[in-house]
N, CA and C atoms as a LAMMPS dump frame, in Angstrom:
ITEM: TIMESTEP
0
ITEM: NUMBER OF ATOMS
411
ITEM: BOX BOUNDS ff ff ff
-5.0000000000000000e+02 5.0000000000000000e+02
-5.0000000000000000e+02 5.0000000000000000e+02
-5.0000000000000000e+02 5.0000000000000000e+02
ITEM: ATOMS id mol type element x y z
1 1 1 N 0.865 -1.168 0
2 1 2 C 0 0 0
3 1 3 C 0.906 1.225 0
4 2 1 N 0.44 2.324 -0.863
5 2 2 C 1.763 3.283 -0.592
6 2 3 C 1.638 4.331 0.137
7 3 1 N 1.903 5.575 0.028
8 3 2 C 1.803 6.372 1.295
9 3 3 C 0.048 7.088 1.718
10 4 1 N -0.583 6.4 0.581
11 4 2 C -2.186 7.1 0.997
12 4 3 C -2.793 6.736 -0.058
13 5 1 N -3.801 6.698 -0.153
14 5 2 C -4.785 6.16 -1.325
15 5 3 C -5.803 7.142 -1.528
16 6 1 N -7.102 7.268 -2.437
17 6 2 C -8.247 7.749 -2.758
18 6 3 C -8.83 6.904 -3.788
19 7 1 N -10.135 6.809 -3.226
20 7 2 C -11.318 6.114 -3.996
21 7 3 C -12.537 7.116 -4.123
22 8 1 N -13.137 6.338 -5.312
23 8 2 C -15.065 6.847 -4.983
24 8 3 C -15.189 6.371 -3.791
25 9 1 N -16.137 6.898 -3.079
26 9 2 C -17.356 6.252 -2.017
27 9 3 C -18.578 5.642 -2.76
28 10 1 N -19.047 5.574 -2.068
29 10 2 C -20.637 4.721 -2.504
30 10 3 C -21.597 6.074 -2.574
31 11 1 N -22.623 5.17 -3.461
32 11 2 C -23.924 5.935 -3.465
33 11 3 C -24.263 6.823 -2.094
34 12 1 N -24.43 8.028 -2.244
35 12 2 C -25.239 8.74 -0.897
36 12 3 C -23.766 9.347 -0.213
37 13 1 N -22.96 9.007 -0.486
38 13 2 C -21.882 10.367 0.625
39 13 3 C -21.456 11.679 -0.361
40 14 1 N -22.099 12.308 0.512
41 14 2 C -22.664 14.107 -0.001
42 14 3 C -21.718 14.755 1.277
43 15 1 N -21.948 14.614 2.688
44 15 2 C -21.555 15.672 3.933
45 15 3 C -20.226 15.429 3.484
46 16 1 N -19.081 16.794 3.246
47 16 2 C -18.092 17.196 3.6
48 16 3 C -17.61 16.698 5.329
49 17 1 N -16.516 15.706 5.091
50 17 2 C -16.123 15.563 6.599
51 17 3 C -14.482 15.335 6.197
52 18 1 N -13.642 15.374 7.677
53 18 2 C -12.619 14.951 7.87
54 18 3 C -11.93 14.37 9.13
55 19 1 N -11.606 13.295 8.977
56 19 2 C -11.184 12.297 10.224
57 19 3 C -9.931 12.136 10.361
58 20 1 N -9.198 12.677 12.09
59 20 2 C -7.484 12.246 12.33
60 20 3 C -8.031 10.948 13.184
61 21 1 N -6.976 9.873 13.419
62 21 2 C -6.791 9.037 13.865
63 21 3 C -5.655 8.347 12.916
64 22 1 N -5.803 7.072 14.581
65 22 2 C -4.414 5.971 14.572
66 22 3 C -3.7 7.317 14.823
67 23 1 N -3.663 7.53 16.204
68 23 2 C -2.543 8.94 16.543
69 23 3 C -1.495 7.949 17.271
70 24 1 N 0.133 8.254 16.842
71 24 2 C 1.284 7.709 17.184
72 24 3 C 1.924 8.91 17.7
73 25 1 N 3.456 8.903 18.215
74 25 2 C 4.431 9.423 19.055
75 25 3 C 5.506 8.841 18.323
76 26 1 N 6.235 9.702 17.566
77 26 2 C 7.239 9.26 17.172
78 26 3 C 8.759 9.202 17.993
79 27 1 N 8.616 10.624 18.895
80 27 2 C 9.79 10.712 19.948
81 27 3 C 8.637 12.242 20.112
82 28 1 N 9.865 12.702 21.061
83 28 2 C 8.598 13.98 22.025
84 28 3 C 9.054 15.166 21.067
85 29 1 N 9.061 14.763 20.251
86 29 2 C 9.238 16.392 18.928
87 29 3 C 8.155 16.044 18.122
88 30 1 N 7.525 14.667 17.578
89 30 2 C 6.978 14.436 16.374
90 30 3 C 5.687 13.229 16.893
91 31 1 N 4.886 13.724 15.859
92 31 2 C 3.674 13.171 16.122
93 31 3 C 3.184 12.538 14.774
94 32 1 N 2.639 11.09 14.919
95 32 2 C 2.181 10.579 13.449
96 32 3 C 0.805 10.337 13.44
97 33 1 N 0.094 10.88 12.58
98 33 2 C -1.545 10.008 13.068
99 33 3 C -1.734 9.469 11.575
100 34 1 N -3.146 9.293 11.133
101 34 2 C -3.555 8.991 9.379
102 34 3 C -4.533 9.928 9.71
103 35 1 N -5.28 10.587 8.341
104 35 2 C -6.68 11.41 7.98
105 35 3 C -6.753 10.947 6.912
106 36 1 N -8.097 10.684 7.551
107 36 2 C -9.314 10.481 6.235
108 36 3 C -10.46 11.644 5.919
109 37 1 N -10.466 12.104 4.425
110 37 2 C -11.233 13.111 4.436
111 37 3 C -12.284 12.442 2.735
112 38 1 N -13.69 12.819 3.369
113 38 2 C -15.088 12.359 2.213
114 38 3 C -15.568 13.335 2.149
115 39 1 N -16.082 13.557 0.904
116 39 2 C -17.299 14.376 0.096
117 39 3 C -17.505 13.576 -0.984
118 40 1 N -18.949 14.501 -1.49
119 40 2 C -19.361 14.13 -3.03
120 40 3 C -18.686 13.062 -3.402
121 41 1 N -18.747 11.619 -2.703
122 41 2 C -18.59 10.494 -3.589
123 41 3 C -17.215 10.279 -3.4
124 42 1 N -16.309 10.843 -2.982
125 42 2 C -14.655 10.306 -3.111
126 42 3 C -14.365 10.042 -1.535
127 43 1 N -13.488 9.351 -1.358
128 43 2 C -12.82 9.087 0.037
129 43 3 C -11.08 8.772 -0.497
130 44 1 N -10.477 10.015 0.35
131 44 2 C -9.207 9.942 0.439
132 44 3 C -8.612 9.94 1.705
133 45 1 N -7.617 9.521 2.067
134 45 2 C -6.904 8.682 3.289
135 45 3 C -5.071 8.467 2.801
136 46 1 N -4.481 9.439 4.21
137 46 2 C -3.511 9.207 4.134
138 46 3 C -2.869 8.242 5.424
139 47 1 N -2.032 7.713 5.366
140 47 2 C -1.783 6.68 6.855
141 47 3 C -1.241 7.264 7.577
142 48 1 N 0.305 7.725 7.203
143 48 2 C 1.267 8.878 8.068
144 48 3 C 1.507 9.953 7.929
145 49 1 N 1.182 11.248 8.418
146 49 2 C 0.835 12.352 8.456
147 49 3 C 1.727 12.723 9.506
148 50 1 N 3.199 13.531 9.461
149 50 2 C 4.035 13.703 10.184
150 50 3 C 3.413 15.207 11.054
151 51 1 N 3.407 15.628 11.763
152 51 2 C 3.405 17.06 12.54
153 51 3 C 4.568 17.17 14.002
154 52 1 N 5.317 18.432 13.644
155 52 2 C 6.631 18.203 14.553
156 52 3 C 6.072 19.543 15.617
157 53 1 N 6.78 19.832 16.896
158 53 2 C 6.45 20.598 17.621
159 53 3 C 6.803 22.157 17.02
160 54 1 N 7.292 22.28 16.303
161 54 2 C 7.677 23.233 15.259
162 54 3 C 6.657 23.495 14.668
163 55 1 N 5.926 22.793 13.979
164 55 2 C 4.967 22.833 12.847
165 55 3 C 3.489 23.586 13.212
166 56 1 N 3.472 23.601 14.474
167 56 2 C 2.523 24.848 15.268
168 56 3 C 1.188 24.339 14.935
169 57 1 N 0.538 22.735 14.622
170 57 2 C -0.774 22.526 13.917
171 57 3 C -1.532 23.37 15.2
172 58 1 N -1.779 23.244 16.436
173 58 2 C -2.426 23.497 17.312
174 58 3 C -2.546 25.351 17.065
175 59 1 N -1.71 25.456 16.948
176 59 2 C -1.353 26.8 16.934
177 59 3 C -2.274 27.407 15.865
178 60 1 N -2.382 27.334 15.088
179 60 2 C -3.054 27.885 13.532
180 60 3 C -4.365 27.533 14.036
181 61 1 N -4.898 26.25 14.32
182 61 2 C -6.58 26.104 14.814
183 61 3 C -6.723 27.279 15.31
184 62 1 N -6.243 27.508 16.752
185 62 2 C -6.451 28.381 18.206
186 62 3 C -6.737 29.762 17.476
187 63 1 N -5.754 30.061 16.286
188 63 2 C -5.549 31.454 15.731
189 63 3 C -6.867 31.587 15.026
190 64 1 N -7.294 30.576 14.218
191 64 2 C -8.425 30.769 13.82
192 64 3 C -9.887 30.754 14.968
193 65 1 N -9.97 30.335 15.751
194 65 2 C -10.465 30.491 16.88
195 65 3 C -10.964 32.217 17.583
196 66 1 N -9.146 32.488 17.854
197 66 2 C -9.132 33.657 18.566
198 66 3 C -9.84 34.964 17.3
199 67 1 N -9.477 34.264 16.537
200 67 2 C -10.052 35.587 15.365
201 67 3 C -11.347 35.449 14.382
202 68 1 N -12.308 35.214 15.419
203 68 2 C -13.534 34.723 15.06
204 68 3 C -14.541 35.909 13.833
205 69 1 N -14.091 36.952 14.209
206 69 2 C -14.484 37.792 13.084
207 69 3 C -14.018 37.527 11.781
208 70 1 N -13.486 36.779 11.547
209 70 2 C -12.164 36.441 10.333
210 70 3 C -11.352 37.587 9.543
211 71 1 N -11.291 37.922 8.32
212 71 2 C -10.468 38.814 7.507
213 71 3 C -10.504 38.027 6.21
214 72 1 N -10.17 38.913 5.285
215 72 2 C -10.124 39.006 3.809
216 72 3 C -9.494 38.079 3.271
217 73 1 N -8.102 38.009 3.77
218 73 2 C -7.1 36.783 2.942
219 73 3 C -7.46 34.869 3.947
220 74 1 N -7.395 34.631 3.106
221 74 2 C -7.139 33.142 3.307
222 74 3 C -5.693 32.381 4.076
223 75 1 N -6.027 32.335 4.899
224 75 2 C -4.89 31.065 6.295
225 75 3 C -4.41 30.21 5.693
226 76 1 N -3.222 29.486 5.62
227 76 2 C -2.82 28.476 5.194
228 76 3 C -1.742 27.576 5.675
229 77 1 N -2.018 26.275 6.198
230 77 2 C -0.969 25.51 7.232
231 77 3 C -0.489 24.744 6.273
232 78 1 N 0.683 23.857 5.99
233 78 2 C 0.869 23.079 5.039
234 78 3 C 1.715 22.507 5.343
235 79 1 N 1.892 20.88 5.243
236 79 2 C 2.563 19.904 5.765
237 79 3 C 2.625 19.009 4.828
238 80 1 N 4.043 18.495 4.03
239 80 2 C 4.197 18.049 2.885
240 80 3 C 2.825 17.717 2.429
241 81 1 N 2.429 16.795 3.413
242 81 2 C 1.073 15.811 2.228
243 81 3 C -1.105 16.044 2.857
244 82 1 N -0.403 17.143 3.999
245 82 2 C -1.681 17.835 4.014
246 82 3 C -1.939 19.34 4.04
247 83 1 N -2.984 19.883 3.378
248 83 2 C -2.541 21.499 3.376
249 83 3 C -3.991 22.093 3.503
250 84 1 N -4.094 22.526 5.045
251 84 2 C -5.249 22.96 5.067
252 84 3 C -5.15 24.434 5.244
253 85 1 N -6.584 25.218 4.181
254 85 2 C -6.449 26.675 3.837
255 85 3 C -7.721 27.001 4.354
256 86 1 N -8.02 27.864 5.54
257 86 2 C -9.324 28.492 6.271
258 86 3 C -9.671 30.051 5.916
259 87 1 N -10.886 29.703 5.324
260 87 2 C -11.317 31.231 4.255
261 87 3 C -12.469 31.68 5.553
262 88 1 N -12.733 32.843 5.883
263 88 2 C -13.584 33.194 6.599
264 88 3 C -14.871 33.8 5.556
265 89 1 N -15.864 33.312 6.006
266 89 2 C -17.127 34.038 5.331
267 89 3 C -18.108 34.84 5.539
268 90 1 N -18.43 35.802 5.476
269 90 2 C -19.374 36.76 5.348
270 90 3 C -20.741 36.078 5.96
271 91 1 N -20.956 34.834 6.609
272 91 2 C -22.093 34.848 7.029
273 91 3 C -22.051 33.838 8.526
274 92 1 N -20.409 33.906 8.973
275 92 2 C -20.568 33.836 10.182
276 92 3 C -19.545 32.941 9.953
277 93 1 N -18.841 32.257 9.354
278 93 2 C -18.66 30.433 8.675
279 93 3 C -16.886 30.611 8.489
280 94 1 N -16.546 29.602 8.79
281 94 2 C -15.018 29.449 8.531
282 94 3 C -14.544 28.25 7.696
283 95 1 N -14.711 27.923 6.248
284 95 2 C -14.465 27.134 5.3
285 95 3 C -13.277 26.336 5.104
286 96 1 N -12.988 25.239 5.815
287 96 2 C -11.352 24.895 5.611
288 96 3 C -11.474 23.585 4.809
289 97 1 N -10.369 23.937 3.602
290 97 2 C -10.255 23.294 2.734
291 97 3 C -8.76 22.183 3.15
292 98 1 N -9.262 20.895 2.997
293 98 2 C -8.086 19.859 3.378
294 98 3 C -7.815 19.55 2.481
295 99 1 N -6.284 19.8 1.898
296 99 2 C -6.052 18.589 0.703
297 99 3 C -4.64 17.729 1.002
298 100 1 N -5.189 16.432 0.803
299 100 2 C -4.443 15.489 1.052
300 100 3 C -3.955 15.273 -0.057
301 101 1 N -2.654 15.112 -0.084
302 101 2 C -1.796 14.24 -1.441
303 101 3 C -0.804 13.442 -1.103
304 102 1 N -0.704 12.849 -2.462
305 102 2 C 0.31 11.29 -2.039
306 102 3 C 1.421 11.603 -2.504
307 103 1 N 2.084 12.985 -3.312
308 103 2 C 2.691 13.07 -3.196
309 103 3 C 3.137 14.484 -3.973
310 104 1 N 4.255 14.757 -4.96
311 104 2 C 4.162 16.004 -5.815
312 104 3 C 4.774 15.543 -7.31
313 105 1 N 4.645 14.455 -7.364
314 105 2 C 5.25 13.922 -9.099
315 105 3 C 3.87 13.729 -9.53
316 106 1 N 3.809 13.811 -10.903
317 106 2 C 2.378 14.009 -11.865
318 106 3 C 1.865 12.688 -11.508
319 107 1 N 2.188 11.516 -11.539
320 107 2 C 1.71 10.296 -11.025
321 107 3 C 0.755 10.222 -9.934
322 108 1 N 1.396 11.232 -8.882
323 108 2 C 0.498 11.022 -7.498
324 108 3 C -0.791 12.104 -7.713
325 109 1 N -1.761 11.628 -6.645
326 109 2 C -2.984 12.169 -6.551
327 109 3 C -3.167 13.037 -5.419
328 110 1 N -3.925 13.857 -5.736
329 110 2 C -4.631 14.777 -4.092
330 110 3 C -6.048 15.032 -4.388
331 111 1 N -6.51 15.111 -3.122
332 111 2 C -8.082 15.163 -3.299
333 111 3 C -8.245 16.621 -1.821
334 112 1 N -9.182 17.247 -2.77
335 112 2 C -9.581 18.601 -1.731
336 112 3 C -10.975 18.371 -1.07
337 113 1 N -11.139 18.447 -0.015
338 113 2 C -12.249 18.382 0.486
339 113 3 C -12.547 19.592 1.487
340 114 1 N -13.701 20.235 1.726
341 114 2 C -14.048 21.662 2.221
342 114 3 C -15.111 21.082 3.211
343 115 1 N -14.76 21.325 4.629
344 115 2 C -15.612 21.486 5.439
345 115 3 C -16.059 22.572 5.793
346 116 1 N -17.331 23.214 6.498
347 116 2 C -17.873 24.176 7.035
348 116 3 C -18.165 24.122 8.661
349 117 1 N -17.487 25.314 9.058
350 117 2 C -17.568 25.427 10.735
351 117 3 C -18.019 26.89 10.608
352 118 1 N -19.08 26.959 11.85
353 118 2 C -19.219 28.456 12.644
354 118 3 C -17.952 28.549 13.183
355 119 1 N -17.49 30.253 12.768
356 119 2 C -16.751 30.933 13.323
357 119 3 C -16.935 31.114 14.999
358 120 1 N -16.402 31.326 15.451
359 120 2 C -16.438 31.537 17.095
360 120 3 C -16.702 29.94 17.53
361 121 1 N -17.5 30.017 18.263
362 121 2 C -18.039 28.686 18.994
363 121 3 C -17.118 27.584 18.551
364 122 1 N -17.657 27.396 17.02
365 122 2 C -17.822 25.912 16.438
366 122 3 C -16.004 25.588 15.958
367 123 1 N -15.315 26.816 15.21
368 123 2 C -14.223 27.031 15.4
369 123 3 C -13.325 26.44 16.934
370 124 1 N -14.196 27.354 17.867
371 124 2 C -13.197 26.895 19.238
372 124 3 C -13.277 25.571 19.456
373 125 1 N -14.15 24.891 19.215
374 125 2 C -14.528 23.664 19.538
375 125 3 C -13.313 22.837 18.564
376 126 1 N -13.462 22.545 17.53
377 126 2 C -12.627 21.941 16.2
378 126 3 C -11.159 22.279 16.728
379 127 1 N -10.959 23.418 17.491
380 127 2 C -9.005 23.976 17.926
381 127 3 C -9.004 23.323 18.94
382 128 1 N -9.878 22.961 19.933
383 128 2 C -9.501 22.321 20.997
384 128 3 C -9.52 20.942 21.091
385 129 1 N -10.681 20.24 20.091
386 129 2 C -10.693 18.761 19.553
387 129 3 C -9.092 18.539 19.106
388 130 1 N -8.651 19.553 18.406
389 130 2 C -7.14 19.176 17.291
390 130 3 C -5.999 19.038 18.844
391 131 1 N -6.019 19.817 19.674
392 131 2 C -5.252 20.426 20.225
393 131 3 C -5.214 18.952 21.352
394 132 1 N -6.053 18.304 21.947
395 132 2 C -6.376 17.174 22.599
396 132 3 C -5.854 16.136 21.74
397 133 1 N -5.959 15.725 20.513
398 133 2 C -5.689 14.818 19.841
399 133 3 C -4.203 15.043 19.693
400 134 1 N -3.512 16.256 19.455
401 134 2 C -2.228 16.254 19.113
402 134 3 C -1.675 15.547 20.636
403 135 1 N -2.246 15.774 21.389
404 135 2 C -1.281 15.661 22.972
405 135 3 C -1.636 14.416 23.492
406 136 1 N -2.24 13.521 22.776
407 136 2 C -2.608 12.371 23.154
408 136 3 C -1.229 11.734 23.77
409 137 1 N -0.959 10.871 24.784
410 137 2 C -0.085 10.061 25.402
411 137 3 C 0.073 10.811 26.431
């Protein structure tokens, strides 16, 4: 199997979602989990998904969090093979787009998938879910 796959889904998967798990500890700098992210019919899944204490994932949620009013330009975290970009919207909503790829040669694939969160609340909630999962052990 190689470093991540993507398929169709079946009939009927429409909801935009995205799933971390299988969270590992690589040493106390680095953290490994897999994400799986579905919409409209596709399911893509990567297995190892590196994030180092450097890499600030917790950090960027919280920011989007603390700045619940949002702003004009588009956020962007990016980690070789996941790159999530949080657009704030005009009707309360914080749009983060996940794209997973297997790799960056024309061969490999990535698949984008866009979830929708309320700004404030629903935001804080999603930074503190990430922020628990990173610190697992």
């Amino acid at each position: 199997m190689g470093p991540g796959r993507a398929r169709r889904a079946g009939p009927g998967a429409s909801a935009a979602s995205v799933r971390l798990f299988d969270w590992s500890r690589a040493d106390e700098y680095e953290t490994v989990f897999a994400v799986e992210a579905v919409a409209d019919g596709v399911r893509a899944r990567l297995e190892n998904v590196t994030v180092t204490v450097r890499d600030d994932m917790s950090g960027f949620f919280d920011g989007l969090a603390r700045d619940f009013r949002g702003g004009e330009e588009a956020r962007v975290r990016v980690n070789n093979d996941l790159v999530v970009t949080a657009a704030f919207g005009s009707g309360g909503q914080v749009f983060l787009s996940w794209m997973l790829r297997s790799g960056f040669f024309p061969g490999d694939w990535k698949c984008t998938v866009t979830t929708v969160t309320e700004a404030g609340e629903g935001m804080t909630a999603v930074a503190a879910d990430l922020r628990e999962f990173l610190r697992q052990g």
